[in-house]
N, C-alpha and C positions, 0 to 999 in steps of 0.2 A: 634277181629278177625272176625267179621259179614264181609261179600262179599268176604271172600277167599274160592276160592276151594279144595276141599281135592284131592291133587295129587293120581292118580292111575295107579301107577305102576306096572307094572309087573312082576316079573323077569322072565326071559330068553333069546332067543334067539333075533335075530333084529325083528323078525313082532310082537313077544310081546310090541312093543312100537307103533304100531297103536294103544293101546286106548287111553284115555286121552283126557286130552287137548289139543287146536291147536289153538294158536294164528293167528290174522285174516295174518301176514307177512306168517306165516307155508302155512295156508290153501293156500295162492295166488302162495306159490312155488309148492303144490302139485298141483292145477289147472295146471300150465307151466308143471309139467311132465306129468300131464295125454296129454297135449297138443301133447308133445314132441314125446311120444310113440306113439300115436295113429297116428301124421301127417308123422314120419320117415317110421313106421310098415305100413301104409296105400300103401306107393309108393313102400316098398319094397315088400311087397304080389303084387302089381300089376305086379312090374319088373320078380319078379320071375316066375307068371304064364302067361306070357306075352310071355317073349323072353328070359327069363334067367339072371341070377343077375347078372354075371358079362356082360356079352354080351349086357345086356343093359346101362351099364356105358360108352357113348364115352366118348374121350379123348381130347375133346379140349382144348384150353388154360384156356378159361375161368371158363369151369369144375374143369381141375386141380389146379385150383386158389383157389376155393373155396372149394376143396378139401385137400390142403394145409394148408388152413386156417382153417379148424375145426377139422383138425387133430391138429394143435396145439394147438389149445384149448383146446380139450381133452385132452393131454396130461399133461398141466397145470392144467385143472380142477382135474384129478386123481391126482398129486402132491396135491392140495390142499384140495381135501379129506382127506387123506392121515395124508397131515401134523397136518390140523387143527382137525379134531378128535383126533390125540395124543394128541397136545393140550390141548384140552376140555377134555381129558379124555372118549372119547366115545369108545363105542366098534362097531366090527363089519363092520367098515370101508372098508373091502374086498369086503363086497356085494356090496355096491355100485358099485368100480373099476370094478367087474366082472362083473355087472350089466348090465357098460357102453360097453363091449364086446359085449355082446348076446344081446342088446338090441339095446340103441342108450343113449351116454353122454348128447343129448337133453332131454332125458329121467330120467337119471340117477344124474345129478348133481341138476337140480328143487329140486327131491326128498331128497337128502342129505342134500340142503339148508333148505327143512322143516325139517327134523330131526335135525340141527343144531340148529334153531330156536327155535323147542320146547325143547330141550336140556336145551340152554340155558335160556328160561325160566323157567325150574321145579331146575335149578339150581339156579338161583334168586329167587323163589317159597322157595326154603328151605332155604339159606341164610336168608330170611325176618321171617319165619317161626324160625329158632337158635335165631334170634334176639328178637323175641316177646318171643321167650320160657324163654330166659337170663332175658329178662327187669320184668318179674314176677318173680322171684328169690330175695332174700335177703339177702343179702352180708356177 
């Protein structure tokens, strides 16, 4: 068992699972939401104190193209929050989707994917861990 980590878990709520470990796929989704939040939140503080957040949305075609287009990704992406945390078994899946409300889905879905990641790592962490535990056993 030399070069495994002692998983450290937490229990409670979702920010009880920032400690730990973070595989290097986690950390690169957390880098994309800090991305996400910072480049979304950056233009909307400007829109706001500028000319006002809707008033600064025109309406061209192009805008609403691509306003069309990330609203339906979001919409899939909260779907697949959603689904795949039942899945997995995770909890707390709702922060995310609400997340993606108050915040921005560029934001929101990064983050879920490193929580997915490390998830399912500390769930293959303990799987290998049942197996090592079994194979010192005598039948």
């Amino acid at each position: 068992m030399s070069g495994e980590r002692p998983l450290s878990v937490v229990p409670g709520g979702p920010l009880a699972s920032l400690r730990g470990d973070w595989n290097g796929r986690a950390r690169g989704y957390l880098i994309l939401a800090a991305l996400g939040l910072i480049g979304t939140w950056w233009f909307n503080a400007r829109t706001f104190g500028e000319i006002g957040f809707f008033a600064g949305w025109p309406w061209p075609p192009g805008v609403l193209s691509i306003t069309v287009d990330l609203l339906i990704v979001a919409i899939a992406g909260c779907i697949f929050i959603i689904v795949e945390s039942q899945r997995l078994g995770m909890r707390h899946a709702w922060v995310f989707v609400l997340g993606s409300l108050v915040t921005a889905i560029a934001f929101t879905f990064p983050l879920f994917l490193a929580f997915r990641e490390r998830h399912l790592s500390h769930v293959q962490c303990d799987a290998c861990q049942a197996r090592a535990d079994g194979h010192g056993r005598s039948s």
